[in-house]
C-alpha positions in Angstrom: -6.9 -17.1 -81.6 -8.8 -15.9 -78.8 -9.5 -12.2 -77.7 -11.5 -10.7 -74.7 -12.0 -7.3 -75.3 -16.1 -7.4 -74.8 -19.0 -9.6 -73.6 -19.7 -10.0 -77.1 -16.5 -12.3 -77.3 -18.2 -14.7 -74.7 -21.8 -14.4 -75.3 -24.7 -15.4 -72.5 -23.1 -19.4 -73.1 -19.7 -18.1 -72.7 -20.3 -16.1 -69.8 -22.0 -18.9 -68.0 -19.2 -21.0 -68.5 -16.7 -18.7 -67.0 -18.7 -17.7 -63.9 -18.8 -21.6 -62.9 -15.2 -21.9 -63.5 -14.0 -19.1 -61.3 -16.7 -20.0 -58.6 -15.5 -23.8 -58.5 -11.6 -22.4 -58.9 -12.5 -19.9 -55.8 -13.5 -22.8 -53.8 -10.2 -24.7 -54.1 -6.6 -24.3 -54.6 -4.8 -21.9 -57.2 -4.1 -23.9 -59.9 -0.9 -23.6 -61.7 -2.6 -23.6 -65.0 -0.4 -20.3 -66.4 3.2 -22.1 -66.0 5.4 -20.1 -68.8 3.2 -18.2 -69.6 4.0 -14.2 -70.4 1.0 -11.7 -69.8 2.4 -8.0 -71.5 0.0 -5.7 -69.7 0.1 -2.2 -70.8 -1.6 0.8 -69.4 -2.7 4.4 -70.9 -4.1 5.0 -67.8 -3.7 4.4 -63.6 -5.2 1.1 -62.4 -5.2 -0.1 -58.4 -7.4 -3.2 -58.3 -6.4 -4.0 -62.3 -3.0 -4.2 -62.5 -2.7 -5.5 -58.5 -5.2 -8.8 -59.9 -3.5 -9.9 -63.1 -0.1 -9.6 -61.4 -1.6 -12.1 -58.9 -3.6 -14.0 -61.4 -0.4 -14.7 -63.1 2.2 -14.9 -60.0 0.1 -17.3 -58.3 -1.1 -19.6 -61.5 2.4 -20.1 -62.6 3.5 -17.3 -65.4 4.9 -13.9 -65.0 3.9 -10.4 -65.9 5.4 -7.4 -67.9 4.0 -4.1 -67.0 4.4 -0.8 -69.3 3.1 2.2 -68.5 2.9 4.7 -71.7 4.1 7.4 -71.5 5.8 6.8 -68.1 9.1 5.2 -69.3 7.3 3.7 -72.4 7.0 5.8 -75.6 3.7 7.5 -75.8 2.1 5.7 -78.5 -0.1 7.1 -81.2 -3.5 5.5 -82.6 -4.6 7.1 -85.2 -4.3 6.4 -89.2 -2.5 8.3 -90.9 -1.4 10.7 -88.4 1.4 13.1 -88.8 3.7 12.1 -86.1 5.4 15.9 -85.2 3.7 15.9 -81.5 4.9 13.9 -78.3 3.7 10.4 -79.2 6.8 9.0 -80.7 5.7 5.4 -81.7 2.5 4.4 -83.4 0.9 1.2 -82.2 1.8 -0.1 -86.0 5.4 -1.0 -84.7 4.7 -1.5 -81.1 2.3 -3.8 -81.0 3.4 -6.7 -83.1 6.6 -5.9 -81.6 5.3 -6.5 -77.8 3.7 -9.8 -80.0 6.9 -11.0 -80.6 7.9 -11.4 -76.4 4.8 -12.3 -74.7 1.6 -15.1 -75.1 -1.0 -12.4 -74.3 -1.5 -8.4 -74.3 -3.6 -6.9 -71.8 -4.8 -3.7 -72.7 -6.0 -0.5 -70.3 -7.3 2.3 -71.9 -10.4 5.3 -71.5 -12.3 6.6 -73.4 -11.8 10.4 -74.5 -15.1 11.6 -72.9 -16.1 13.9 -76.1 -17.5 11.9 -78.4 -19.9 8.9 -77.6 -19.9 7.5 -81.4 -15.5 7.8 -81.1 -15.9 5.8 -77.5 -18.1 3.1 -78.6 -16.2 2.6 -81.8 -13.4 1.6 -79.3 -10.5 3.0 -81.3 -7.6 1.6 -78.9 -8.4 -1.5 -78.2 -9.8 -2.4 -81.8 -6.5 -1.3 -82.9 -4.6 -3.9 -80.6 -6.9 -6.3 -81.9 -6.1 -5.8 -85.3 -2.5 -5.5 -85.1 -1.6 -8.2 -82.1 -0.6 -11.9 -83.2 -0.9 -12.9 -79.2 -4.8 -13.0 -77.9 -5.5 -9.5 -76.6 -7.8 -8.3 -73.1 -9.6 -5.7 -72.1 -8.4 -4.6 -68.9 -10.9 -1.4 -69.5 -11.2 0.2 -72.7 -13.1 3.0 -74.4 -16.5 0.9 -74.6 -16.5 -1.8 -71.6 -14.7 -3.3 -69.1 -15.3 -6.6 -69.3 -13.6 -8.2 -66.2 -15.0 -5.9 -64.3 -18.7 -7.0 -65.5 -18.0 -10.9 -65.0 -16.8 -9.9 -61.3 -20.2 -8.3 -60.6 -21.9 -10.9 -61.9 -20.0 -13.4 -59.1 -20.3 -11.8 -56.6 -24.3 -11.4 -57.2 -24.3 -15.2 -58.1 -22.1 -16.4 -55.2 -24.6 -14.3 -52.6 -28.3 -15.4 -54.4 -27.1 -18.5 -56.0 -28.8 -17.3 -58.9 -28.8 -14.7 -61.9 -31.6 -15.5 -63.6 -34.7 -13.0 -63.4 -33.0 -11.3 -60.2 -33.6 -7.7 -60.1 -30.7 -5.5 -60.3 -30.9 -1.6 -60.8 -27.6 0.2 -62.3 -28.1 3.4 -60.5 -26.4 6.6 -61.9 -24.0 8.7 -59.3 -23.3 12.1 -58.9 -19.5 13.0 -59.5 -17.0 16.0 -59.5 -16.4 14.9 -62.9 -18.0 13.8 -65.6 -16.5 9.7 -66.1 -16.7 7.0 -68.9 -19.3 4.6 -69.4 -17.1 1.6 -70.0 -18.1 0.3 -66.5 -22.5 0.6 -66.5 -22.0 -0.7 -69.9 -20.5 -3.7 -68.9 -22.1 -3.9 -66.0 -25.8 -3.7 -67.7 -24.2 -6.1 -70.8 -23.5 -9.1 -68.0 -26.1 -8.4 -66.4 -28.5 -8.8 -69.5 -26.6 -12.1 -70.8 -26.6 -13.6 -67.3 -30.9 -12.8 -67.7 -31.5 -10.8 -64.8 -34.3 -7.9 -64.5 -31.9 -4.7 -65.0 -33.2 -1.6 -64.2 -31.2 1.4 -65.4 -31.7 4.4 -63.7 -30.4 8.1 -64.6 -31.3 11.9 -65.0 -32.5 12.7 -68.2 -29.5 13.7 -70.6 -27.0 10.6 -69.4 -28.2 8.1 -71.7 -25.9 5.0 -72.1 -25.0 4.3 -76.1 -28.1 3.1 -78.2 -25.8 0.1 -80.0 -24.9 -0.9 -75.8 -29.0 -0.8 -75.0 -29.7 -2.5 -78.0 -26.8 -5.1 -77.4 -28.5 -5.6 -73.9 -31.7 -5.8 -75.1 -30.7 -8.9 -77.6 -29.1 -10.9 -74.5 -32.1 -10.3 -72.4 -34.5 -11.9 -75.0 -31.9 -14.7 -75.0 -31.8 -15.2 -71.6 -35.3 -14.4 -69.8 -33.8 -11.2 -68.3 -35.6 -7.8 -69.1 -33.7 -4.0 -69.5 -35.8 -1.2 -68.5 -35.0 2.7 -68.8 -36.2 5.5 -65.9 -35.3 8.4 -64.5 -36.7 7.8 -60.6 -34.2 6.2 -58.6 -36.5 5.8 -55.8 -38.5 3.1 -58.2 -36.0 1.7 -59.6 -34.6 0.4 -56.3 -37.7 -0.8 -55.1 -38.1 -4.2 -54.5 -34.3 -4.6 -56.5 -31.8 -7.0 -54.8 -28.5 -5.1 -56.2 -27.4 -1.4 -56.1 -24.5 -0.9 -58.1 -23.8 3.1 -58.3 -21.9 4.4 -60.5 -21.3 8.0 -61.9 -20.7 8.4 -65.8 -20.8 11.9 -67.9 -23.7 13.2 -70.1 -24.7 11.9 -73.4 -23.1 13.3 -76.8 -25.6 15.6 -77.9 -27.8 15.8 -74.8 -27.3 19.9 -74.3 -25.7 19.5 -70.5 -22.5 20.7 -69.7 -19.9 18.2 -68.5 -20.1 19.8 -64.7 -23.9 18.6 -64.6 -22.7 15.6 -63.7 -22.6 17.4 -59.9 -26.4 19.3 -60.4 -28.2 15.3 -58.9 -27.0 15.1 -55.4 -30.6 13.4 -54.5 -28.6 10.7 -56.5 -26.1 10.0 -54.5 -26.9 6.4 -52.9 -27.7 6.0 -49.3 -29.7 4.2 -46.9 -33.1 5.2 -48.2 -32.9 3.7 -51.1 -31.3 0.1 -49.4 -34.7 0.8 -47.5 -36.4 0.7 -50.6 -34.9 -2.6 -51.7 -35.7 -5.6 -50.5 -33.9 -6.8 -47.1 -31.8 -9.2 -48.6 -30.2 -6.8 -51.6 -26.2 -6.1 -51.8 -24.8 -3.0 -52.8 -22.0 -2.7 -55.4 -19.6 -0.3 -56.7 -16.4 -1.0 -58.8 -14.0 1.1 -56.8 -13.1 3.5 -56.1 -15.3 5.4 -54.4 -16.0 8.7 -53.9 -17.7 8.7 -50.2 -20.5 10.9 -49.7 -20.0 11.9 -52.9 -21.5 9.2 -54.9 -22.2 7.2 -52.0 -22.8 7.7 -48.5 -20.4 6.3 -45.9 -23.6 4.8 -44.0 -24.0 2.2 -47.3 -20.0 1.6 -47.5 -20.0 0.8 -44.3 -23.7 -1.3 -44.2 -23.4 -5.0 -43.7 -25.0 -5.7 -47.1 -21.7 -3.7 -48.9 -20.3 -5.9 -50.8 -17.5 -3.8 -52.5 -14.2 -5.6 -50.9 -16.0 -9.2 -52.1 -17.0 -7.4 -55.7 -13.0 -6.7 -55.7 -11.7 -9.8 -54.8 -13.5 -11.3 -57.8 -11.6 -10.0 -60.0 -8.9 -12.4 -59.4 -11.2 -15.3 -59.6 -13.1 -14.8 -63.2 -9.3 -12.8 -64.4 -7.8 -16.2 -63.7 -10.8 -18.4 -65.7 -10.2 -15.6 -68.6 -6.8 -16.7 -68.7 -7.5 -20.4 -68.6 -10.1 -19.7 -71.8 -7.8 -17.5 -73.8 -4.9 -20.2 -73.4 -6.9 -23.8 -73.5 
């Protein structure tokens, strides 16, 4: 039985194979390769482009969805060994998930990470605990560590404009927010990136350090792949020469000493046309969405010709519905 609930579960092999099946699938028709198939997706927290792309992954290849959203007319369910169940979560996922086993062929699983403890994030409490307890394949539709799809759709879209991966510089520049958000998405973004062997270039203040196991995890694929992972705190050098800009805004590290509103204390960081200046004349800009305009990015890159947000979105669909097709072959 198959999970996706990381890059790991592919691999630099694995992910290759997936980005030529949803490229070659996004050229043709929808194939009705899902017939009778049940996907249970369940969310702990809101999704837009998530929820909207499995529904039409499945819908269109043939198979239906089931959609629960805890604690909004599904129990609230607890995680945690050995809990003492006297608060509002009135189910553990014990019961619930091989119940949810029992109806559907696959779980699909959204869930953040707490924001407090980096160790507690990266062990990935949820989502390991689906894993564990599910008897259906289970996929990360976000979790506490990564967001896996969300990686492979970068990677697509940077693929589908360059025609390559390999040795293309990328930078993963950090982004100023009104709140301090998980790292689930520059990890995976920085993980496929590494396995697909480009030149990433993470750039953030001092104090928002991604997860040593993540870097290290990176690090492996790029020796793997020809790629390269480099660490800096200058934006401005970073970007230069890069060919992608993907912004996005994550909290401080466990243990750095900033408070969690320093994550508005960088508004030099915000992206904006400087710094596509500073790239070279062909480089995209990407962002998962949504977006905080002017905020984390200006308008005048949103709006730029070489945005490629909408595109970045509509991947999703395309490497969600080659996930599918890998979990179930």
């Amino acid at each position: 039985m198959k999970h996706f609930t990381g890059i790991n579960d592919l691999g630099p092999a694995g992910l290759e194979a997936i980005l030529a099946k949803a490229a070659a699938w996004k050229a043709g028709p929808h194939p009705k390769h899902l017939i009778d198939k049940l996907l249970g997706m369940v969310f702990f927290n809101p999704s837009l482009r998530t929820r909207a792309s499995f529904e039409a992954v499945m819908a269109r290849g043939g198979g239906n969805a089931i959609v629960l959203e805890v604690g909004n007319g599904v129990w609230k369910l607890e995680d945690r060994l050995g809990a003492i169940m006297d608060g509002d979560r009135a189910e553990h996922v014990r019961e619930a998930v091989p119940v949810l086993s029992r109806y559907v062929d696959a779980l699909a699983v959204r869930t953040f990470a707490g924001g407090t403890n980096d160790d507690l994030d990266h062990s990935d409490p949820v989502m390991n605990a689906f894993r564990d307890l599910a008897t259906v394949p289970v996929i990360s539709m976000e979790s506490a560590r990564e967001h896996p799809c969300q990686g492979l759709a970068d990677l697509l879209t940077v693929r589908e404009t360059f025609g390559i991966t390999r040795k293309i510089p990328v930078t993963l520049a950090w982004a100023p927010h009104i709140k301090p958000l998980p790292k689930a998405v520059p990890n995976s973004f920085l993980l496929s990136a590494a396995a697909a062997g480009c030149e990433v270039r993470v750039a953030h203040p001092k104090g928002f350090e991604l997860h040593p196991s993540v870097l290290a995890q990176a690090e492996a694929y790029a020796q793997a792949t020809g790629g390269s992972v480099s660490i800096t705190h200058d934006l401005d050098a970073a970007v230069e020469g890069s060919q992608v800009i993907y912004a996005k805004a994550w909290g401080p590290a466990t243990g750095s000493g900033l408070p969690t509103d320093a994550i508005k204390a960088y508004p030099e960081w915000m992206t904006s046309p400087r710094h596509l200046d500073q790239a070279r004349a062909d480089a995209i800009f990407l962002h998962c969405l949504p977006v905080r305009r002017n905020v984390e990015v200006s308008d005048a890159v949103l709006d730029h010709a070489r945005c490629r947000v909408v595109e970045e979105a509509e991947n999703r669909f395309h490497v969600q519905r080659a996930i599918l097709d890998w979990i179930f072959e």
